[in-house]
Every structure is written in C-alpha cells, then in structure tokens.
NUDOVEX-865464 format. One record per atom (N, C-alpha, C): atom name; x, y, z. Coordinates in Angstrom, 3 decimals, always signed. Layout:
<recs>
- CA, X, Y, Z
...
</recs>
This chain:
<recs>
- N, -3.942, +149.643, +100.061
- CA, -4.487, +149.614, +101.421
- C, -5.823, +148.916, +101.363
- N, -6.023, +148.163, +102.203
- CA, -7.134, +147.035, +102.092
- C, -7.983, +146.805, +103.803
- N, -8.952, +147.454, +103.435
- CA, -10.132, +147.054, +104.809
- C, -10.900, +146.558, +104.748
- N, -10.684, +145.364, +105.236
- CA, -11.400, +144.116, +105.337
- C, -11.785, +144.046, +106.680
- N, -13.385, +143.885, +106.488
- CA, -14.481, +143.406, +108.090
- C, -15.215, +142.690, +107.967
- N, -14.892, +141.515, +108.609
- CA, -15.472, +140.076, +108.649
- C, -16.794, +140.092, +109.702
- N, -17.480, +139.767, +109.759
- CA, -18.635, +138.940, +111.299
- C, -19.149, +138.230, +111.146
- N, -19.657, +137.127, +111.870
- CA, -20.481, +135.810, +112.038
- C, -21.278, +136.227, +112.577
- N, -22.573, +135.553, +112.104
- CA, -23.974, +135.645, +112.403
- C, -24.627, +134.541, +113.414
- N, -24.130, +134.411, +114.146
- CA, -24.098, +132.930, +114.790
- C, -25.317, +132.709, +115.251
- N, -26.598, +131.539, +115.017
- CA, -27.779, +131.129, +115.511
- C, -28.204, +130.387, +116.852
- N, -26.484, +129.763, +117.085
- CA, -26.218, +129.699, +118.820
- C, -26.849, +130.276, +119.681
- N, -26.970, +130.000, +120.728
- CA, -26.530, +130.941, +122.272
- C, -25.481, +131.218, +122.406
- N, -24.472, +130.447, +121.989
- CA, -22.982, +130.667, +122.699
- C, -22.209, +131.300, +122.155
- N, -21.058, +132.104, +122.504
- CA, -20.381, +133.326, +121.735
- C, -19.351, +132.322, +120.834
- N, -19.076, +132.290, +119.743
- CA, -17.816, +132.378, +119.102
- C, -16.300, +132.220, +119.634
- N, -15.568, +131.465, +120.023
- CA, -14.526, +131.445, +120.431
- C, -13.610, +132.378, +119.832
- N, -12.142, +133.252, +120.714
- CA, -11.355, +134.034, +120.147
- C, -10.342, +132.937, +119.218
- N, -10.397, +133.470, +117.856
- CA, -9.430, +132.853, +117.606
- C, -7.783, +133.665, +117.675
- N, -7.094, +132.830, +117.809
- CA, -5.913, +133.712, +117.954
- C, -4.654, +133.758, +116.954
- N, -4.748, +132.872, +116.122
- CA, -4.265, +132.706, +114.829
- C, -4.445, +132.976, +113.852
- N, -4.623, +134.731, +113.284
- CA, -5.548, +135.268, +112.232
- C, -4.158, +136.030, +112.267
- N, -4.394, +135.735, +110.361
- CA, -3.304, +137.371, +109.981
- C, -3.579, +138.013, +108.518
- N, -3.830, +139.385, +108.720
- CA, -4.776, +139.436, +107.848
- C, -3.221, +141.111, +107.214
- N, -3.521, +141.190, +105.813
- CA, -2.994, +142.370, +105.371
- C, -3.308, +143.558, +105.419
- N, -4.759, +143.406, +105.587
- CA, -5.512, +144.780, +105.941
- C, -4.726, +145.758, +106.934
- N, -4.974, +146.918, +106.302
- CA, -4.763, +148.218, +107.198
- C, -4.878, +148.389, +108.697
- N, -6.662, +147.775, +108.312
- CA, -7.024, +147.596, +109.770
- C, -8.386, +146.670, +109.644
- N, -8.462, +146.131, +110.695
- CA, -9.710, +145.306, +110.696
- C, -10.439, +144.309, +111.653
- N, -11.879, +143.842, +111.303
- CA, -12.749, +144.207, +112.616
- C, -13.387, +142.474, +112.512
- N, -12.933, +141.636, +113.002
- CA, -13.916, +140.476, +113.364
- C, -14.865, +140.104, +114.442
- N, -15.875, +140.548, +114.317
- CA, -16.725, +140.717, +115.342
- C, -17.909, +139.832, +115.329
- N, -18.918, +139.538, +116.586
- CA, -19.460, +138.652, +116.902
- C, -20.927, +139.429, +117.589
- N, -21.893, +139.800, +116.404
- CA, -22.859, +140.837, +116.819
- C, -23.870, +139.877, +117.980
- N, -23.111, +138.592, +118.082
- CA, -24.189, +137.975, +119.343
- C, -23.909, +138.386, +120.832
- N, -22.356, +138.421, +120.677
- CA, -22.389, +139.084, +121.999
- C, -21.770, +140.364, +122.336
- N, -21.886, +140.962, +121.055
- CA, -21.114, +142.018, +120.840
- C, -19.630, +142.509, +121.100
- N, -19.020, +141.231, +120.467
- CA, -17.620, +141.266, +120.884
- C, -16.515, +141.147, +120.041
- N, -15.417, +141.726, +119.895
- CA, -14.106, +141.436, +118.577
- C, -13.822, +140.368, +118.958
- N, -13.406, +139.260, +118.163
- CA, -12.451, +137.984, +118.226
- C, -11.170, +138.393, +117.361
- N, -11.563, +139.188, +117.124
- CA, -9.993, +139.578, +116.279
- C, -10.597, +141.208, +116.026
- N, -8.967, +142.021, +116.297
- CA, -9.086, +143.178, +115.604
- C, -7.370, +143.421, +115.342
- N, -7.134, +144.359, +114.352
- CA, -5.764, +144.504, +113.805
- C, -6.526, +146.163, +113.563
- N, -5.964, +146.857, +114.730
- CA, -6.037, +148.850, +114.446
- C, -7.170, +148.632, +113.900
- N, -8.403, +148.069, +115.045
- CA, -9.410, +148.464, +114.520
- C, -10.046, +149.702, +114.815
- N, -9.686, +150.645, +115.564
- CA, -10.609, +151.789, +115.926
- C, -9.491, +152.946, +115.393
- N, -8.893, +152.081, +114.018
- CA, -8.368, +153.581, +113.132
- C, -9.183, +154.498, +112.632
- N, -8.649, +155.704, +112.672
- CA, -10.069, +156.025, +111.791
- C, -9.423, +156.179, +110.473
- N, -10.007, +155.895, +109.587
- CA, -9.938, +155.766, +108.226
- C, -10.920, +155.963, +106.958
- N, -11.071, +156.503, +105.967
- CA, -12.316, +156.623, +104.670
- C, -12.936, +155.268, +104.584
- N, -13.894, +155.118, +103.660
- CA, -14.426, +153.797, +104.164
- C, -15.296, +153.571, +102.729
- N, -15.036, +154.882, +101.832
- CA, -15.703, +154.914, +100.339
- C, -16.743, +154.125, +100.349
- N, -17.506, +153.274, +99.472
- CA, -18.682, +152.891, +99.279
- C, -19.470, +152.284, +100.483
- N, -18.940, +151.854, +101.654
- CA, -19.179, +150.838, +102.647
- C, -19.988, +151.842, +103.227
- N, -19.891, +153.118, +102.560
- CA, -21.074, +154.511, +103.288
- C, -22.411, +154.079, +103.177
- N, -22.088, +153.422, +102.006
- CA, -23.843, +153.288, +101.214
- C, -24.634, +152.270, +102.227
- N, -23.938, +151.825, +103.310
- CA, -24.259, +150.771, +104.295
- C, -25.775, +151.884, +104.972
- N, -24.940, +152.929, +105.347
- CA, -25.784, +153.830, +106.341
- C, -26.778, +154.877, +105.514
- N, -26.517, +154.930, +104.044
- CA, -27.774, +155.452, +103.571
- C, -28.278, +154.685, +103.230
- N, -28.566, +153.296, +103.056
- CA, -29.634, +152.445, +103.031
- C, -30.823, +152.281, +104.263
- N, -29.392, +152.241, +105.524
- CA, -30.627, +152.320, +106.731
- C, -31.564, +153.705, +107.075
- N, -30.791, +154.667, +106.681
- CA, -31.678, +155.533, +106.740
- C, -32.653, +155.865, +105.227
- N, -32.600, +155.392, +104.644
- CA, -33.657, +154.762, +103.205
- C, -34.869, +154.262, +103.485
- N, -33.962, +152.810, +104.606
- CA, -35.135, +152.423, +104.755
- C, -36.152, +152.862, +106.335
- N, -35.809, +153.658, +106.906
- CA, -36.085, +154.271, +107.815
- C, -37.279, +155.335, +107.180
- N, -36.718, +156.297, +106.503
- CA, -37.574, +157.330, +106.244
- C, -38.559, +157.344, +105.095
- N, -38.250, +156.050, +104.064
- CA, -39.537, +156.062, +103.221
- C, -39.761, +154.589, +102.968
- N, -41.159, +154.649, +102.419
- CA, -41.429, +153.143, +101.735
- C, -41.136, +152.913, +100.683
- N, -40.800, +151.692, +100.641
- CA, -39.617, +150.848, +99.758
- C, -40.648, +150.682, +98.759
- N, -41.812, +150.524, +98.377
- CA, -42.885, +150.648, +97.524
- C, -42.892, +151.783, +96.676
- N, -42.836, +153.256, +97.096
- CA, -42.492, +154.527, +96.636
- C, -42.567, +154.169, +95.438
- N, -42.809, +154.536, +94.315
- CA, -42.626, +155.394, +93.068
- C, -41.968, +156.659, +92.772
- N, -40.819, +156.559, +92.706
- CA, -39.917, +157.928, +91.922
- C, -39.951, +157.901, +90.525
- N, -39.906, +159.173, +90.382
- CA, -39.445, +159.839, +89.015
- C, -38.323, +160.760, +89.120
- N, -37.223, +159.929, +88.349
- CA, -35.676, +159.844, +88.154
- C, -35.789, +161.512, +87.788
- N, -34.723, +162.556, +88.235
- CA, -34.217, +163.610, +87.931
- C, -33.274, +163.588, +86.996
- N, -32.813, +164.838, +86.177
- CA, -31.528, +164.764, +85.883
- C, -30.238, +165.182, +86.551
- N, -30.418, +165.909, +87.197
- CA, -29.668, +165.989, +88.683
- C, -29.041, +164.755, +89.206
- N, -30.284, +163.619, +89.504
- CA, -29.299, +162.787, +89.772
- C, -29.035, +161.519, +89.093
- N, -28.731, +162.149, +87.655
- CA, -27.637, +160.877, +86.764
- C, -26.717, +161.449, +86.360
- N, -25.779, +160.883, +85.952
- CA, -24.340, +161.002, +85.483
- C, -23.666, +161.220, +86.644
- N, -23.271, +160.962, +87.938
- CA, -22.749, +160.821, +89.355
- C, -21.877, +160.523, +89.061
- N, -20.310, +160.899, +89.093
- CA, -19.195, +160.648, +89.313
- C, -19.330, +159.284, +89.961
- N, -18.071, +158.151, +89.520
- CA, -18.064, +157.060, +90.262
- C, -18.565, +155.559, +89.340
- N, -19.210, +154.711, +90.417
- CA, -19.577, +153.878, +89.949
- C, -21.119, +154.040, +89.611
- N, -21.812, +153.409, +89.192
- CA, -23.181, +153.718, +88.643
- C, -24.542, +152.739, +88.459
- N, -25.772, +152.837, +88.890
- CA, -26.709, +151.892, +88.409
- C, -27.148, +152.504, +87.136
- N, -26.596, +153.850, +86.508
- CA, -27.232, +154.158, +85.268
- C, -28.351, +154.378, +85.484
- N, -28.760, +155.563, +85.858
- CA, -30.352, +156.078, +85.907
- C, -30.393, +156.748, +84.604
- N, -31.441, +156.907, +84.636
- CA, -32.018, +157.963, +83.203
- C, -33.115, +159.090, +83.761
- N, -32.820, +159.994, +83.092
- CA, -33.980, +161.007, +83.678
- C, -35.285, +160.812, +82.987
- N, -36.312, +160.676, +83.765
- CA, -37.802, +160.579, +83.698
- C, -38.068, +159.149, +83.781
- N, -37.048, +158.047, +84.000
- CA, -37.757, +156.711, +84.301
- C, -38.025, +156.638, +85.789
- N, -39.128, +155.852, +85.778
- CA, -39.949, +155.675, +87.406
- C, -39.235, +153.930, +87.616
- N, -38.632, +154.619, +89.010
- CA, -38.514, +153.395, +89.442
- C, -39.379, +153.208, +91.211
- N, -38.786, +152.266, +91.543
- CA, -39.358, +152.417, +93.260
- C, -38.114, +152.761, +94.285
- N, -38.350, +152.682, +95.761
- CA, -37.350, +153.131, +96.266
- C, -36.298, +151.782, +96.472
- N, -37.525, +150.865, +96.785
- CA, -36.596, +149.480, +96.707
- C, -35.789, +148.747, +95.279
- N, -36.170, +149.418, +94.213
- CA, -35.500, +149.289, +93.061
- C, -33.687, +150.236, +93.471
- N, -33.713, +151.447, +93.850
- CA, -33.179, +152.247, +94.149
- C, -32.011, +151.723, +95.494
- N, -32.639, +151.034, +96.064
- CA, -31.821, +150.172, +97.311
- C, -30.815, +149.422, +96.494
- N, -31.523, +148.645, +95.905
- CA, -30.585, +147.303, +94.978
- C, -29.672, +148.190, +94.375
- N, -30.072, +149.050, +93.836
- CA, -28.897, +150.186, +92.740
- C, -27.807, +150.666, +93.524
- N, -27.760, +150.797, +94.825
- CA, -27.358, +151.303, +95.580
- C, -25.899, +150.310, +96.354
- N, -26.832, +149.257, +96.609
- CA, -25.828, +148.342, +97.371
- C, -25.667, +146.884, +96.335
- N, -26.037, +146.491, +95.346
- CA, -25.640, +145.868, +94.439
- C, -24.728, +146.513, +93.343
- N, -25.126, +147.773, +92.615
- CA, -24.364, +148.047, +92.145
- C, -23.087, +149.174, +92.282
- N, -23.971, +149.655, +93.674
- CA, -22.440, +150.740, +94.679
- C, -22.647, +151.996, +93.773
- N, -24.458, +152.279, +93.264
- CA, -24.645, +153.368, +92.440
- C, -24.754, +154.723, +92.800
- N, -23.483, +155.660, +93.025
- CA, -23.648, +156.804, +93.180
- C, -24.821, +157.740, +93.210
- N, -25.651, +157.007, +91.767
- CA, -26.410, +157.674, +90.946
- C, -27.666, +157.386, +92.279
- N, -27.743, +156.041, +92.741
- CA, -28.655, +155.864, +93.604
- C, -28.895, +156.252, +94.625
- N, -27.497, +156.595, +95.522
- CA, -27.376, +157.317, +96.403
- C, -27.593, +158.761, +96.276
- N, -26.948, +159.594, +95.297
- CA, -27.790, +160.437, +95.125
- C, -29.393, +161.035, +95.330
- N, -30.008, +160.225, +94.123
- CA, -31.306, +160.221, +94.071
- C, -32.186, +159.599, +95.491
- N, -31.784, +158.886, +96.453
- CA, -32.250, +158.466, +97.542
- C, -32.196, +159.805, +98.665
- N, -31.174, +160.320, +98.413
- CA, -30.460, +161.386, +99.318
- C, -31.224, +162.636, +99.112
- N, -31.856, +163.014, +97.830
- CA, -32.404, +163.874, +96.882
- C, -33.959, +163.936, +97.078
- N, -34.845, +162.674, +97.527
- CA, -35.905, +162.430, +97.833
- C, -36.108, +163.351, +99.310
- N, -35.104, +163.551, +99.780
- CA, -35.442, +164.033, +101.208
- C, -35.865, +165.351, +101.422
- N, -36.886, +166.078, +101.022
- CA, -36.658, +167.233, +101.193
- C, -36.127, +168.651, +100.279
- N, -35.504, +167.129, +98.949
- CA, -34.664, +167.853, +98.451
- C, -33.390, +168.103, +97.954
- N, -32.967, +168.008, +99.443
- CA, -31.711, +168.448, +99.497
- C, -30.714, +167.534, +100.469
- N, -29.743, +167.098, +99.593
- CA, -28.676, +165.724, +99.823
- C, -28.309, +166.330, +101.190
- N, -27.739, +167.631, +101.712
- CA, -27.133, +167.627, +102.952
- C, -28.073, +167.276, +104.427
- N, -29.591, +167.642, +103.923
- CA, -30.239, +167.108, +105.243
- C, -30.843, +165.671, +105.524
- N, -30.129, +165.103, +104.040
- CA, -30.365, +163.368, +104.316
- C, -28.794, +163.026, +104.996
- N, -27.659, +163.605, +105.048
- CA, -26.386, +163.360, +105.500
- C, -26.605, +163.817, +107.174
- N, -27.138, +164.980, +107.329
- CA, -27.492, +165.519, +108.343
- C, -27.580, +164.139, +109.272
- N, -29.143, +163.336, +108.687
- CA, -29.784, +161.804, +109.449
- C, -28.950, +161.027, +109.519
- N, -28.258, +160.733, +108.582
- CA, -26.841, +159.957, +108.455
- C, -25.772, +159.683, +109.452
- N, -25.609, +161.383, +109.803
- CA, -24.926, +161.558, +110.856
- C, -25.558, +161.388, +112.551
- N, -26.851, +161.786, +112.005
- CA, -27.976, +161.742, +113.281
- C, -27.794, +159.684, +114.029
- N, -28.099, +159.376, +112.569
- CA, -27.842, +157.853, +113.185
- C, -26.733, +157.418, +113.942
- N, -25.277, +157.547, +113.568
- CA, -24.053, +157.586, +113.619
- C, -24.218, +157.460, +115.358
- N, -24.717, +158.827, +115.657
- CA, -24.547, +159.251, +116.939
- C, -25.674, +158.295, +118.091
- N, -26.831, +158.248, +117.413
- CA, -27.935, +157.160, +118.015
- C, -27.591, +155.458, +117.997
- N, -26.918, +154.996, +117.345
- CA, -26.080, +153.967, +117.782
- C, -24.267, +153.869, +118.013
- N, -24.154, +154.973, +118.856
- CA, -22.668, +155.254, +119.377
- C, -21.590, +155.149, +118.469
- N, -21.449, +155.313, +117.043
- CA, -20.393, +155.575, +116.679
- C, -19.552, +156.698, +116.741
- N, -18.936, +156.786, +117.418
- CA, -18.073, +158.141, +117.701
- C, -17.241, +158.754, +116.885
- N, -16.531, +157.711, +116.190
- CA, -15.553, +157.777, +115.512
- C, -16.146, +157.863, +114.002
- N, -17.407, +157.977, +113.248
- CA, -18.014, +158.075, +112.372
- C, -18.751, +158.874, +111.937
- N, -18.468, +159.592, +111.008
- CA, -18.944, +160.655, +110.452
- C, -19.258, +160.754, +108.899
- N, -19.795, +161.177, +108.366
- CA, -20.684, +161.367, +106.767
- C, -20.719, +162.504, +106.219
- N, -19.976, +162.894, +104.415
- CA, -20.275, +164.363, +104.054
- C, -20.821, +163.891, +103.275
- N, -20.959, +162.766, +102.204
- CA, -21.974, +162.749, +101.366
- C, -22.615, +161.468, +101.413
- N, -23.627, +160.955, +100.918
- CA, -24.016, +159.576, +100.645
- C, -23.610, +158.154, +99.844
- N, -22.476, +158.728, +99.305
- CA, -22.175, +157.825, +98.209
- C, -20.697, +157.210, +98.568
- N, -20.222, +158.102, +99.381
- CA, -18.874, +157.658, +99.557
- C, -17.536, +158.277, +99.076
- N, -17.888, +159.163, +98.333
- CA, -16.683, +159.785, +97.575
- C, -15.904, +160.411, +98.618
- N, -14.347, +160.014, +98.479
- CA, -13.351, +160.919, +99.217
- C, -13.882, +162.094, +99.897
- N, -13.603, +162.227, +100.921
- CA, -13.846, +163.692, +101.267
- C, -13.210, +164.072, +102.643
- N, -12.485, +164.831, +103.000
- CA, -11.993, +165.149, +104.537
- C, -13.264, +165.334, +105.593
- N, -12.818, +164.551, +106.899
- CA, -13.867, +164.764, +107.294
- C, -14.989, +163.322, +107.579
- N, -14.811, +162.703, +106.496
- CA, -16.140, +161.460, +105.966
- C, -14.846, +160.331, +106.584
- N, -15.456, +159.263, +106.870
- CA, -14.441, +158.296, +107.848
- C, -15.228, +157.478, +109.078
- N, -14.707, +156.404, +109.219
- CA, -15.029, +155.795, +110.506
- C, -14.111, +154.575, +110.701
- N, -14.004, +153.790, +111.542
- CA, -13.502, +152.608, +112.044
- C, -13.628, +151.232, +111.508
- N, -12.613, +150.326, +111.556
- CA, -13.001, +148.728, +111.196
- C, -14.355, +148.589, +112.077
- N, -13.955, +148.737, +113.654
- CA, -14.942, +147.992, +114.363
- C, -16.073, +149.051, +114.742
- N, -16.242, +150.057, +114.312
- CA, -17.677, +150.609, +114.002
- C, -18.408, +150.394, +112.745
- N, -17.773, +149.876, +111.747
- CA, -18.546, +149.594, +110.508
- C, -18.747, +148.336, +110.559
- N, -18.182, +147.355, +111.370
- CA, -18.632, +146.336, +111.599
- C, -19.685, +146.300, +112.671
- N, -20.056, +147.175, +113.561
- CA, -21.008, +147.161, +114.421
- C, -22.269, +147.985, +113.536
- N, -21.923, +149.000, +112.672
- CA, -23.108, +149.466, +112.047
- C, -23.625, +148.306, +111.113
- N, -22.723, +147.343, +110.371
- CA, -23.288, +145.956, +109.421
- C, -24.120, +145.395, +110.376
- N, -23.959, +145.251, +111.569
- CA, -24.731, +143.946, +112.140
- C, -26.076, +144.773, +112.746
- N, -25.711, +146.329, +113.054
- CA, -27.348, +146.737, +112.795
- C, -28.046, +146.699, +111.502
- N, -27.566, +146.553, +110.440
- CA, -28.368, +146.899, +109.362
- C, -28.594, +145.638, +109.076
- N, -27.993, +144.556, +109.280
- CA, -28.152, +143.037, +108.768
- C, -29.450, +142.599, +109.485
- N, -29.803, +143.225, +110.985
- CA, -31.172, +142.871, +111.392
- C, -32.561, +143.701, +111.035
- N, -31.979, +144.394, +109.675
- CA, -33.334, +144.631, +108.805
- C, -33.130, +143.612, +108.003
- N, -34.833, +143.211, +107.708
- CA, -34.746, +142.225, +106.942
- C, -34.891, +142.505, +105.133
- N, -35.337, +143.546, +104.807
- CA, -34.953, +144.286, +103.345
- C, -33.548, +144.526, +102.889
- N, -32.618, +145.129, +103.896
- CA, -31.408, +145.280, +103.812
- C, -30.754, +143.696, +103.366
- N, -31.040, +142.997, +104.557
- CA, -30.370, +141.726, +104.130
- C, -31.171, +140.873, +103.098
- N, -32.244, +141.105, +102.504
- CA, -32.269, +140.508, +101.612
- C, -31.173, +141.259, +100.633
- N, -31.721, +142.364, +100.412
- CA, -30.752, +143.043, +99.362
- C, -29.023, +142.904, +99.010
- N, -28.312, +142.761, +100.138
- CA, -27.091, +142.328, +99.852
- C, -26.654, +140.813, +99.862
- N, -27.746, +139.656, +99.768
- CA, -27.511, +138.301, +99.565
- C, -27.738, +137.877, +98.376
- N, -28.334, +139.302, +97.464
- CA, -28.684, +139.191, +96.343
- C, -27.570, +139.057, +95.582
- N, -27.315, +138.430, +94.384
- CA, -26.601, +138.519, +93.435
- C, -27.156, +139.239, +92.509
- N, -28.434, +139.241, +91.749
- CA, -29.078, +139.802, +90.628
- C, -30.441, +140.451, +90.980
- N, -30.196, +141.442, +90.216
- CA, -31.367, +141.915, +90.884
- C, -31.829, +142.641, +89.422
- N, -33.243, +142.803, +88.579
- CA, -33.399, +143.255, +87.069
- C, -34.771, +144.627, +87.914
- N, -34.756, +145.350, +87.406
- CA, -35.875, +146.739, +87.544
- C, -35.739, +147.657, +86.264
- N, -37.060, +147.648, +85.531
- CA, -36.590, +148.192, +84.597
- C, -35.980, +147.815, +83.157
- N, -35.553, +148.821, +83.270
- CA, -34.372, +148.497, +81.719
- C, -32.953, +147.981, +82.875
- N, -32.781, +148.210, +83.574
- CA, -31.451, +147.733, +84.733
- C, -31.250, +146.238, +85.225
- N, -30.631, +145.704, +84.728
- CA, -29.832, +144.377, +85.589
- C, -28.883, +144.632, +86.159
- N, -28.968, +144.356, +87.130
- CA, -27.853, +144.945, +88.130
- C, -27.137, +143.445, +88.530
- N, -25.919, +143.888, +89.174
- CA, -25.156, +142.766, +89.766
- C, -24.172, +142.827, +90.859
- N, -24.059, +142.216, +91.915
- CA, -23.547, +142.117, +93.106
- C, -21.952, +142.123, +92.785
- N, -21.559, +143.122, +93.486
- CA, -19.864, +143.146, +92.990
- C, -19.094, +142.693, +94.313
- N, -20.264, +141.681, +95.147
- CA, -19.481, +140.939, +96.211
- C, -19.363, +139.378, +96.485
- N, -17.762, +139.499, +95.735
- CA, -17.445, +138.141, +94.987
- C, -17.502, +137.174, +96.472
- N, -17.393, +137.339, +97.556
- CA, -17.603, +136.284, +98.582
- C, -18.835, +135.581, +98.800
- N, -20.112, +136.509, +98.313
- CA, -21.399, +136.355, +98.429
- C, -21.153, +134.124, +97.324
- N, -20.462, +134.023, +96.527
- CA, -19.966, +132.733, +96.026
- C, -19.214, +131.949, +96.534
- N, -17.723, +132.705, +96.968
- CA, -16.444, +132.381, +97.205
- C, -17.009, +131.505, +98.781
- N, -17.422, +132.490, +100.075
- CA, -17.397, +131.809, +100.720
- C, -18.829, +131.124, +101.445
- N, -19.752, +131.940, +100.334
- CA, -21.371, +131.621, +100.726
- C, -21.670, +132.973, +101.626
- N, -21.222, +133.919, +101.680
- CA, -21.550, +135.238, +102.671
- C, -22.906, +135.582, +102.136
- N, -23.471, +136.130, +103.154
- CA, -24.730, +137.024, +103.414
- C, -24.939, +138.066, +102.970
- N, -23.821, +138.854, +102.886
- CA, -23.909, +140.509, +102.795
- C, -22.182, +140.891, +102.851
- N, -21.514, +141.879, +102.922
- CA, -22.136, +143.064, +102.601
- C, -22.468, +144.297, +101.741
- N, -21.179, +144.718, +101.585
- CA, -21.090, +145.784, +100.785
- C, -19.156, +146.096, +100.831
- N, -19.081, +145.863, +99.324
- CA, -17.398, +146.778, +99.106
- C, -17.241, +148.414, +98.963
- N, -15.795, +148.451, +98.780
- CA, -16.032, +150.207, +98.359
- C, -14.738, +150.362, +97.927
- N, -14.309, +151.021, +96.832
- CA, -13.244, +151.454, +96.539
- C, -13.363, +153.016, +95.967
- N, -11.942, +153.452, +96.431
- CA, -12.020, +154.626, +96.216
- C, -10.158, +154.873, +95.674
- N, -9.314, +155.923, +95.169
- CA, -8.096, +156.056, +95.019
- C, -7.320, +156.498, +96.143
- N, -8.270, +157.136, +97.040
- CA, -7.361, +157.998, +98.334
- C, -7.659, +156.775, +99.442
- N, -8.819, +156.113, +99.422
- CA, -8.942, +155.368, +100.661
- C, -8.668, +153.866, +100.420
- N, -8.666, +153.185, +98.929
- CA, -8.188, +152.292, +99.394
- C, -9.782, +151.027, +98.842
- N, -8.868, +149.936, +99.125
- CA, -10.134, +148.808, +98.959
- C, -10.950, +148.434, +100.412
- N, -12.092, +149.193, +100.231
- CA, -13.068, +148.232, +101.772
- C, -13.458, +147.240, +101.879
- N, -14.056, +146.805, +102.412
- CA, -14.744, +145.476, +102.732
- C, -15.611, +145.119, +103.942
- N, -17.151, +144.987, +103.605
- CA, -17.717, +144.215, +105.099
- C, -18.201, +143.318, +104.537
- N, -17.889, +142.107, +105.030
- CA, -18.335, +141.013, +104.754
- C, -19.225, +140.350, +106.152
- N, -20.595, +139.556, +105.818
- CA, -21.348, +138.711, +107.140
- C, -21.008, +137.236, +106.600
- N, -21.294, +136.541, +107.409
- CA, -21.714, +135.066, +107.048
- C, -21.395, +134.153, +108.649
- N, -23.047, +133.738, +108.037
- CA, -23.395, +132.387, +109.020
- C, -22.448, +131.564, +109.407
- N, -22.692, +130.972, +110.660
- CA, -22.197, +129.822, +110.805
- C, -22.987, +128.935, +112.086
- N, -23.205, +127.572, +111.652
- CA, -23.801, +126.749, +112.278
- C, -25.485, +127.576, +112.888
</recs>
C-alpha cells in the first residue's frame, strides 16, 4: 500500500491547471495546489488512513513553534534506543534543537522525535496533546496524533489531502524548508542523510517519507514549478 502526495509550489499568480490524465497506484492520494488551495487530482483522498513517519511533518512544526532552534540539549537515556528508524543519539551528548530537526526529518529519527517531544515539560503526551491542538487550529478534521514519531497505533491517522494541506503549511516556514531540501546534514559525531530519493530524481523541495508494516509506504513530496 503506497501514499503518495504530490504539490506544486507555484511562484505564479495563476492556479495550476487540472490535469486529468493522472494514474497513480497509490491507495490514496492528494495533488494539490497550496496557491489556491485546490486538488488537481485526488484518488480517495479524504481516506483516512496511518501516515507513519509523515507524522514527523507536525512535530517539527510544533518544534519549531515552541522552542528555539539554537537550544542546547543534553541527550537523555530515555530517549535513545527508540524502536524504528534512528538518528542514533547517545546519552549525555549536547546537541541543539535544530540539530534535532534534521535528525528528525532527514533521518525519520524516532530517537529525535522522542527527545523533541521529551523537552516539553517532560512529558511526550503533552507535546502530542499540541500536536493535536494544531491539527484542530488549521482544520484538519480527519487528523489525529498518539505519538510523535509515527509508530502504528489505533487512533493516529489522517488523509492524502490533509497531509498535503498540513506540507504546504509547514513548507511556509522557512527552517522547515530548509531542512527537508537538505540532503546532508553533519552535527556532531552524526551525518545524517535525506532518505528522500526525489529530492534528486525529480529536483523536489521537501518532504518527508514514512514507512511502517501496518500502514504501508507514505509519501509527501513539494516541488516548484516555473
């Protein structure tokens, strides 16, 4: 099962024409046009469906919402060894929060999400809490959050064409989008690397993949045009 979400970033005035000759294998999926806020293509896009790593979309914005990306942390052991995929933290290395971003959405690091989630207070459920708080402050209805990282969970889920409308809010931070146009990113003892092969293939911007065994391969992909 494969969810794939495309959007153009268009520098126009003018909207994007529908195309009507798209066929895509995906499950379900969302081509959208954050200029005028409109689908040119959708295939069952307002399924609701898991959406595994493509979570890490919405704990970045709220990352970068609630602290400075300058920050200095000191890594827990709590949050390394995270089930999943990993930026490999170590306990007692200091990194920053924007080191912690890149870990996050370059390398789809559990470990990062964690530890971002962990900064709050504390405690991971009242950074999911905001998570969800956001969800609702830019109308996703159909979107909901139990943890930060993405792991399976009943409950955790949202739409092609709400995760394509949450990408094109987060693409107009400008930290965020640097961060997922990145290919390499070094902090530390960590080189990290972009596991979003289009960011080459088709010159894309952003965004973020996600795989999981119950949900399947995600995908949001941005990229310019004209």
């Amino acid at each position: 099962i494969i969810l794939v979400l495309l959007f153009f970033l268009p520098l126009q005035t003018s909207a994007i024409e529908p195309t009507a000759d798209i066929s895509v294998s995906a499950k379900s999926a969302s081509l959208y046009d954050p200029l005028c806020e409109s689908v040119i293509f959708g295939k069952n896009e307002e399924a609701i469906l898991g959406m595994a790593s493509t979570t890490k979309i919405m704990t970045a914005i709220v990352a970068l919402e609630i602290y400075d990306p300058a920050l200095m942390v000191e890594i827990k052991p709590e949050w390394c060894g995270i089930e999943g995929s990993s930026m490999y933290l170590k306990a007692g290395e200091k990194l920053s929060v924007k080191d912690l971003l890149y870990g996050l959405l370059l390398s789809s690091g559990n470990d990062a999400a964690t530890a971002l989630a962990g900064l709050y207070i504390g405690h991971q459920d009242d950074f999911v809490a905001l998570m969800n708080q956001k969800a609702q402050a830019l109308n996703l209805t159909n979107t909901a959050f139990c943890n930060p990282s993405g792991l399976s969970e009943e409950g955790h889920h949202t739409t092609a064409l709400e995760l394509a409308e949450l990408a094109a809010y987060a693409m107009e931070q400008p930290l965020f989008a640097e961060i997922v146009s990145a290919t390499q990113y070094v902090c530390g003892t960590h080189t990290l690397q972009n596991h979003n092969k289009l960011l080459q293939q088709i010159n894309a911007c952003g965004v973020k993949t996600g795989y999981t065994k119950a949900d399947g391969r995600c995908l949001v992909s941005a990229k310019e045009e004209d």
